[in-house]
N, C-alpha and C positions, 0 to 999 in steps of 0.2 A: 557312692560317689563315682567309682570306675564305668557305671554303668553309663551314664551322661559323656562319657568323652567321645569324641568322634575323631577322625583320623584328622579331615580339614584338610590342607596346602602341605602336610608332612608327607614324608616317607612314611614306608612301612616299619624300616627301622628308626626311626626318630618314634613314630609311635609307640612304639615299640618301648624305645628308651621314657616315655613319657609317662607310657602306664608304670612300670615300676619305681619311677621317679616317688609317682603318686600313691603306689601301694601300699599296704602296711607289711611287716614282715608274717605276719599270719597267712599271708595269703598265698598259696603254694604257686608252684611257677604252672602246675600245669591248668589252676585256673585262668591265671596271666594268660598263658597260651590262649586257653578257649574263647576269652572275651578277646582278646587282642583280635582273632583269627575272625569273632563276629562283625569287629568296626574296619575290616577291610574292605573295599567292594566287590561286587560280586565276582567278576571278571579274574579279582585277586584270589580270593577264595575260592575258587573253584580247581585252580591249579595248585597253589597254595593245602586244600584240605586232604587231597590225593596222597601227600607226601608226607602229612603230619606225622607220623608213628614212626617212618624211616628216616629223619634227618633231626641234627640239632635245632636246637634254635637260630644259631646263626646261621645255619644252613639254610634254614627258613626265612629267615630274611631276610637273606641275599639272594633269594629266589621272588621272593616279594617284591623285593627293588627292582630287581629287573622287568619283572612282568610290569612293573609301574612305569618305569622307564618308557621302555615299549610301547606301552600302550595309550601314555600319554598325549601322542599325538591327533590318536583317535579323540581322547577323553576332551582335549581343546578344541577341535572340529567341532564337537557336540555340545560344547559350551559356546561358542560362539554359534550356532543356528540357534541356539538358544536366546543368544544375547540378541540376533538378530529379528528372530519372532517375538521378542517382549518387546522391540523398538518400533516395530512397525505394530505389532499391536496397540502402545502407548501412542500413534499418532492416530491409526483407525477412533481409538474412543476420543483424541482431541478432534479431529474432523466431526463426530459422529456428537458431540458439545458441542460446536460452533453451530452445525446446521442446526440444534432443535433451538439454541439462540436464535439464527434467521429465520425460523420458522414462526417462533414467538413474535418478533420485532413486526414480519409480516402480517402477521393477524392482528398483532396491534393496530399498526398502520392503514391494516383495511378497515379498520372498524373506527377508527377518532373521526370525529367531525368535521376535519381540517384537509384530511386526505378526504373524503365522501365528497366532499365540495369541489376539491379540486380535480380530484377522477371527474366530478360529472360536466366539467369547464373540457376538459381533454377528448370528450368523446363527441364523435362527430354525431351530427344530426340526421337522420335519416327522415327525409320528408315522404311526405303520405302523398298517393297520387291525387287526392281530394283534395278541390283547395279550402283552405283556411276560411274561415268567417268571421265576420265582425263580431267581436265582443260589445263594441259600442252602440250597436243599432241592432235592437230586438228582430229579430227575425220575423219577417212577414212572410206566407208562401205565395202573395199573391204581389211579390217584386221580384227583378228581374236580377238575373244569377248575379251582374256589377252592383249592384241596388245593395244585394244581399251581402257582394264581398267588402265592397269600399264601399260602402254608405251615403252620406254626401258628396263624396270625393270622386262616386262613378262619371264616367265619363262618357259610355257608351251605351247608354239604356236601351233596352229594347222592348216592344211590345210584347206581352201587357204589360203593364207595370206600372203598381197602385202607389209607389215611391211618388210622392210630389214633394217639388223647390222650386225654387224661384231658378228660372234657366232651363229646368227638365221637363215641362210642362210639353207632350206633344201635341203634335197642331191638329 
């Protein structure tokens, strides 16, 4: 059970106090000691292990609290860059959701039948330098280019031009 504990938001001494809290009395102080000394961080431990064999126990953790002390204001820098790169990360992946939403809605949108109609109302026309020909009046090669564009409606005939009506008839 002692092996699950972790230090958390204590002290070294509150830890300290909490493992034997939770100990049974079988268990010698100087395993206490070992496991305690492992749920320190490293930064603690490292100062902390140098000393273990020359100092009591309260020696030790009153050496522990301080290097905590100390050091904690590094240890909050490092938690908040922390806190800062998980919040800019949590907005990267919410931007990084929205677009493949927009991206989705777009391909929708280009593909429905509704936008296809109205894209092709939107786009301008680009006319051909050839003109246009009557759909209405079958094409003849031997009538004259008006003959061939406006059909009855020409107005300019010109020789040759096998097109007859009543009015175009040349003299």
């Amino acid at each position: 059970m002692l092996h699950k504990e972790e230090l958390g938001d204590r002290t070294p001494s509150q830890f300290w106090r909490h493992l034997q809290a939770l100990a049974d009395s079988s268990i010698s102080e100087n395993i206490l000691r070992a496991l305690w000394l492992q749920r320190l961080p490293l930064h603690i431990q490292s100062i902390v292990a140098g000393h273990d064999s020359n100092f009591t126990i309260q020696q030790l953790l009153s050496i522990a609290d301080r290097v905590a002390e100390v050091s904690q204001p590094d240890l909050m820098s490092v938690t908040s860059s922390t806190e800062a790169l998980t919040n800019v990360a949590q907005q990267v992946e919410a931007l990084s959701r929205r677009l493949s939403e927009l991206e989705l809605h777009h391909r929708a949108a280009r593909f429905s039948p509704s936008h296809a109609h109205s894209n092709f109302r939107g786009r301008r026309r680009v006319r051909s330098r050839q003109p246009r020909r009557s759909t209405s009046v079958t094409r003849q090669p031997n009538q004259c280019y008006y003959h061939r564009r406006f059909g009855s409606e020409a107005k300019r005939c010109q020789p040759p031009c096998a097109f007859r009506q009543q009015g175009n008839e040349l003299p």
